[in-house]
C-alpha positions as CSV (number, residue, x, y, z in Angstrom):
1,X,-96.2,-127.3,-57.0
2,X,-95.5,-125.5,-54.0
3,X,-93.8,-128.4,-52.7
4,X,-91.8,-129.2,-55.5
5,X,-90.6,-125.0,-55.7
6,X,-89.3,-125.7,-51.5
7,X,-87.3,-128.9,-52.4
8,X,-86.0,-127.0,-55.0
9,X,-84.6,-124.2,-53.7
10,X,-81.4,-125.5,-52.0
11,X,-80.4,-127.3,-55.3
12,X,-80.5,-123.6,-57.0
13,X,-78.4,-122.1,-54.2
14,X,-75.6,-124.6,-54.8
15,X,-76.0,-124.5,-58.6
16,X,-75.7,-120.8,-58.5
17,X,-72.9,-120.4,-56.4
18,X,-71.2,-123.3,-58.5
19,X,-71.7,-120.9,-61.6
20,X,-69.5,-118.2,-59.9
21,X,-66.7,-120.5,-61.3
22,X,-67.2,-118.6,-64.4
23,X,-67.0,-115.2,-63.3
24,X,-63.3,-115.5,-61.6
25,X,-60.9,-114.6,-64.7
26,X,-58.0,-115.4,-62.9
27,X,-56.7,-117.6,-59.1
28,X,-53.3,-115.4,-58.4
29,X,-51.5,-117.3,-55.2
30,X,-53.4,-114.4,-52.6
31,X,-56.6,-114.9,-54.2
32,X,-55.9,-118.6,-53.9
33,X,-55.3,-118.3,-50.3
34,X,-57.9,-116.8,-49.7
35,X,-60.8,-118.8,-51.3
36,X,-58.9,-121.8,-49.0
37,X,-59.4,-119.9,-45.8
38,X,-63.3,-119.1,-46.9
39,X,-64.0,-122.6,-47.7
40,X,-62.1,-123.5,-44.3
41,X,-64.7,-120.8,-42.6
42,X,-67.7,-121.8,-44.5
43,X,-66.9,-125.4,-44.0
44,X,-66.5,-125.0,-40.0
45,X,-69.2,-123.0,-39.3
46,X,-71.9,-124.9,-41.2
47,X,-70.4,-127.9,-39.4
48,X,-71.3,-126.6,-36.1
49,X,-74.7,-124.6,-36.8
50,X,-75.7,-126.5,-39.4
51,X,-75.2,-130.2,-38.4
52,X,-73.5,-130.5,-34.9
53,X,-76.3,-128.4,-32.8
54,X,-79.1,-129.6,-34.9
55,X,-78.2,-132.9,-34.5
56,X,-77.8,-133.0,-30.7
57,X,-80.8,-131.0,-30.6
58,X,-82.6,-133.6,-32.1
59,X,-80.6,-136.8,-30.7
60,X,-78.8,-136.4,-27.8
61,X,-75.0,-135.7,-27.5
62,X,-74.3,-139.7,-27.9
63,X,-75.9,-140.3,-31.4
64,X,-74.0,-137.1,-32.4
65,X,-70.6,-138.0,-31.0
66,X,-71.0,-141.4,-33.1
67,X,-71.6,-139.7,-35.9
68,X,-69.3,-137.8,-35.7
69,X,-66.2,-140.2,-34.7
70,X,-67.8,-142.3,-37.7
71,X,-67.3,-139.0,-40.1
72,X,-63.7,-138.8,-39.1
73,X,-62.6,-142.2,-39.4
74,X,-64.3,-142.6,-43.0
75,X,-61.9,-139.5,-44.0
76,X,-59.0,-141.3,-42.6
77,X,-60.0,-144.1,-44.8
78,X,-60.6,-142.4,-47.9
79,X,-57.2,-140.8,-46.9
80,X,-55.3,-144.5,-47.5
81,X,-57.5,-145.4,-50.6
82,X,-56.2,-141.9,-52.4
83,X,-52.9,-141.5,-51.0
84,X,-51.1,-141.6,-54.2
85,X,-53.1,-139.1,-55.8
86,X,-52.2,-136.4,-53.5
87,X,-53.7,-133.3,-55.4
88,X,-56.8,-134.7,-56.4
89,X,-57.6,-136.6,-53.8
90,X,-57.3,-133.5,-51.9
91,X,-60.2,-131.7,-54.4
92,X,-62.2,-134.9,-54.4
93,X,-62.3,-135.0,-50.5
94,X,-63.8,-131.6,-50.6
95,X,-66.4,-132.2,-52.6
96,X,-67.6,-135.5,-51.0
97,X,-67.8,-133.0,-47.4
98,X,-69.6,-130.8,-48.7
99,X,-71.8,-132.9,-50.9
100,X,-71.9,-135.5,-47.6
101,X,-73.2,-132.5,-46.2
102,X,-75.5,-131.6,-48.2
103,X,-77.6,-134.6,-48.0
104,X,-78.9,-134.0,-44.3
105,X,-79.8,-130.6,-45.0
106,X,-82.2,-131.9,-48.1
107,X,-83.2,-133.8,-46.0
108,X,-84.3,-131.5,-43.3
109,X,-86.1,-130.0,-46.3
110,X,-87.9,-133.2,-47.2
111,X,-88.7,-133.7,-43.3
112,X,-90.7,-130.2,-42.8
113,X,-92.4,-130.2,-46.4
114,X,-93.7,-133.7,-45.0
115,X,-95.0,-132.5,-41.9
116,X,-96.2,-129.2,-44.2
117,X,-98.5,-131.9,-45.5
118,X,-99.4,-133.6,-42.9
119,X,-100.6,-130.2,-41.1
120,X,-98.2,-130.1,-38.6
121,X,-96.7,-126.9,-39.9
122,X,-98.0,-123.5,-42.2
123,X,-96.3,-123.3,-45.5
124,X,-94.7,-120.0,-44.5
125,X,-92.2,-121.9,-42.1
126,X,-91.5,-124.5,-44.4
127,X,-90.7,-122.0,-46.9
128,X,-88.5,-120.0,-44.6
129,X,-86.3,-123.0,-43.8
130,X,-85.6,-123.9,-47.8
131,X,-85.0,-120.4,-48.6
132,X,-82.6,-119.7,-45.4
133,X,-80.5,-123.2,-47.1
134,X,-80.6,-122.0,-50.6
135,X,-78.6,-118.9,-49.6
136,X,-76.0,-120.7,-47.2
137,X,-75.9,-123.1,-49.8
138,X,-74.3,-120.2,-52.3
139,X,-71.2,-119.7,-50.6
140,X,-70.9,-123.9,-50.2
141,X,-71.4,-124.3,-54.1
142,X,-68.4,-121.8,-55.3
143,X,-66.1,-123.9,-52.1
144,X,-66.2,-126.8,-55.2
145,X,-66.2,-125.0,-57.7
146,X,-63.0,-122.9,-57.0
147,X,-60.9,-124.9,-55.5
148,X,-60.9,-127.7,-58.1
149,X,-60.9,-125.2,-60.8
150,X,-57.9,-123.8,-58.7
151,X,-56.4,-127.4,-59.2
152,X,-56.2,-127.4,-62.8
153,X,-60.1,-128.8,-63.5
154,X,-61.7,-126.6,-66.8
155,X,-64.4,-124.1,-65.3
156,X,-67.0,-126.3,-66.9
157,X,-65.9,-129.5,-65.1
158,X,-65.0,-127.6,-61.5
159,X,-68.8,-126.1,-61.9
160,X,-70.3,-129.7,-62.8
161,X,-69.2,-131.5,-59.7
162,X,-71.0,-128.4,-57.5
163,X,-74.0,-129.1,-59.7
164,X,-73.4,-133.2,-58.8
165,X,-73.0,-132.3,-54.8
166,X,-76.8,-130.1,-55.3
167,X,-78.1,-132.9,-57.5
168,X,-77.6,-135.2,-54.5
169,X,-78.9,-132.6,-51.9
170,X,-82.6,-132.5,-54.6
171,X,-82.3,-136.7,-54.0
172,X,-82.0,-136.4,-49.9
173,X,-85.0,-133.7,-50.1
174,X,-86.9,-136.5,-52.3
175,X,-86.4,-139.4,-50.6
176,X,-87.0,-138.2,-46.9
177,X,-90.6,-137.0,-48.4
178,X,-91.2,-139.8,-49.6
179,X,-90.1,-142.0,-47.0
180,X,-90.4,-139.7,-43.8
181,X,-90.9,-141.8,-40.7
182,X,-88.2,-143.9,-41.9
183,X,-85.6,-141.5,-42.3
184,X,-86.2,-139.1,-39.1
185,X,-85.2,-142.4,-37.0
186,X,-81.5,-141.9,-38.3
187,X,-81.0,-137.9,-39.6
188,X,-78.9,-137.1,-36.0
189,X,-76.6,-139.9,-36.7
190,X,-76.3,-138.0,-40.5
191,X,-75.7,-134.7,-39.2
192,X,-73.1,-135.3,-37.6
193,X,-71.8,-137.6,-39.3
194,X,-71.5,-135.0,-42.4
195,X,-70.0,-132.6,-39.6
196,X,-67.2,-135.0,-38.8
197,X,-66.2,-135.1,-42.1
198,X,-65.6,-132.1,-43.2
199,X,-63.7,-130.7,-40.4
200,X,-61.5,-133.5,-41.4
201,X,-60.8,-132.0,-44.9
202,X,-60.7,-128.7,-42.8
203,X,-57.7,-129.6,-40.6
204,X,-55.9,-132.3,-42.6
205,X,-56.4,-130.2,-46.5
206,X,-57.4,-126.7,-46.1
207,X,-55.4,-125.3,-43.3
208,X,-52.3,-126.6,-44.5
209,X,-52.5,-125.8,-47.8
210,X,-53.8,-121.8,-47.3
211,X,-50.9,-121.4,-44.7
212,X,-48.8,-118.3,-45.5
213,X,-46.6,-115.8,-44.0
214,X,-49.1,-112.6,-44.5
215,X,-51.9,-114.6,-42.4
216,X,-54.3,-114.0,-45.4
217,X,-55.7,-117.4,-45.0
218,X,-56.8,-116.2,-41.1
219,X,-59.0,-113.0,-43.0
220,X,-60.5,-115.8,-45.6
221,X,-61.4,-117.8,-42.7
222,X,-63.0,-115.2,-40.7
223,X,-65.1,-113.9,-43.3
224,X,-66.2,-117.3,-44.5
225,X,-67.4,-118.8,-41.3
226,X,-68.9,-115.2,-40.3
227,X,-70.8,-115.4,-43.8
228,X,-72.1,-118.6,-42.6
229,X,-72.8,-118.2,-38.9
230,X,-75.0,-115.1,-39.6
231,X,-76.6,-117.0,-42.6
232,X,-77.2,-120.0,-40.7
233,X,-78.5,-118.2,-37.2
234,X,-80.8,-115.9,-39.3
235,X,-82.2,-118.1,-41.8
236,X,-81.5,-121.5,-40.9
């Protein structure tokens, strides 16, 4: 049970911050701007402390540089497949980062509730690690939610697809405890591999479309990846 309640905490972080869909009445062009430069922040600093240091931590600097290059290049794929749906594609992108992303760090929480029960590590630790990515995960579920509801999706269907990109974290979580030694072989290629993509969406979607003349974008930005930073350096 205690297992299950440490796997299950990151998909309640993103579900809740999904929910917070419901409690924005109304996206005026500032607020707007600035929910694109969060995301922007969130998106870039979760990239680099949770995926890119983590990874070359745990592979080297060449698995992570493939990974990464692999991450672009997929985006500038996708980008030719959905071309000629501009606005949705762009909403669609974003979700399949983050969600992209999401799957290494369940599975980061599958790999230490393994070695919890293999005795390798005290519960406490494993624990800390799930709770410190169900809270970064809060700010990474509203970053779907908003911006498609921003884009014309009903709150109920902008708050669904944050629940889908959670649902899929709770499946990485699953499968890397179940298949462990497997998994571990591959998770620095993953990292940052999830890292490359969304600082595609980043540069090629959220930049250009938060740009204004009143720089409220750059204050979104800032506050977003300094959300994140402290969450992930404190708790991750």
């Amino acid at each position: 049970m205690l297992v299950l309640l440490g796997i299950l905490l990151p998909f309640v972080g993103t579900c809740l911050g999904s929910f917070m869909v419901y409690f924005i009445k109304n996206l005026n062009k500032k607020f707007e701007i600035l929910i694109l430069g969060f995301a922007a922040g969130v998106m870039i600093a979760a990239s680099v402390w949770s995926l890119l240091i983590p990874s070359i931590e745990s592979g080297g600097i060449i698995r992570c540089s493939l990974g990464f290059v692999f991450g672009i290049l997929l985006f500038f794929f996708i980008d030719f497949v959905l071309n000629k749906r501009e606005k949705k594609g762009k909403v669609n992108k974003l979700m399949l980062a983050v969600t992209l992303h999401n799957i290494p760090e369940g599975m980061a929480v599958g790999v230490i509730f393994a070695s919890y029960m293999m005795g390798n590590v005290i519960l406490a630790e494993a624990m800390t690690l799930s709770l410190g990515i169900a809270i970064q995960n809060f700010p990474e579920g509203s970053v779907i939610s908003l911006p498609m509801y921003k884009e014309g999706y009903s709150k109920h269907k902008a708050c669904w697809y944050g629940v889908i990109s959670a649902i899929f974290e709770l499946m990485g979580a699953v499968i890397t405890l179940l298949f462990t030694r497997f998994i571990v072989i591959v998770l620095p290629y993953l990292l940052a591999f999830s890292a490359g993509a969304m600082i595609y969406v980043v540069v090629v979607e959220l930049i250009p479309e938060s740009d204004n003349k009143g720089n409220l974008n750059v204050l979104g930005f800032a506050f977003g990846f300094l959300v994140m930073m402290v969450l992930d350096v404190l708790l991750g």
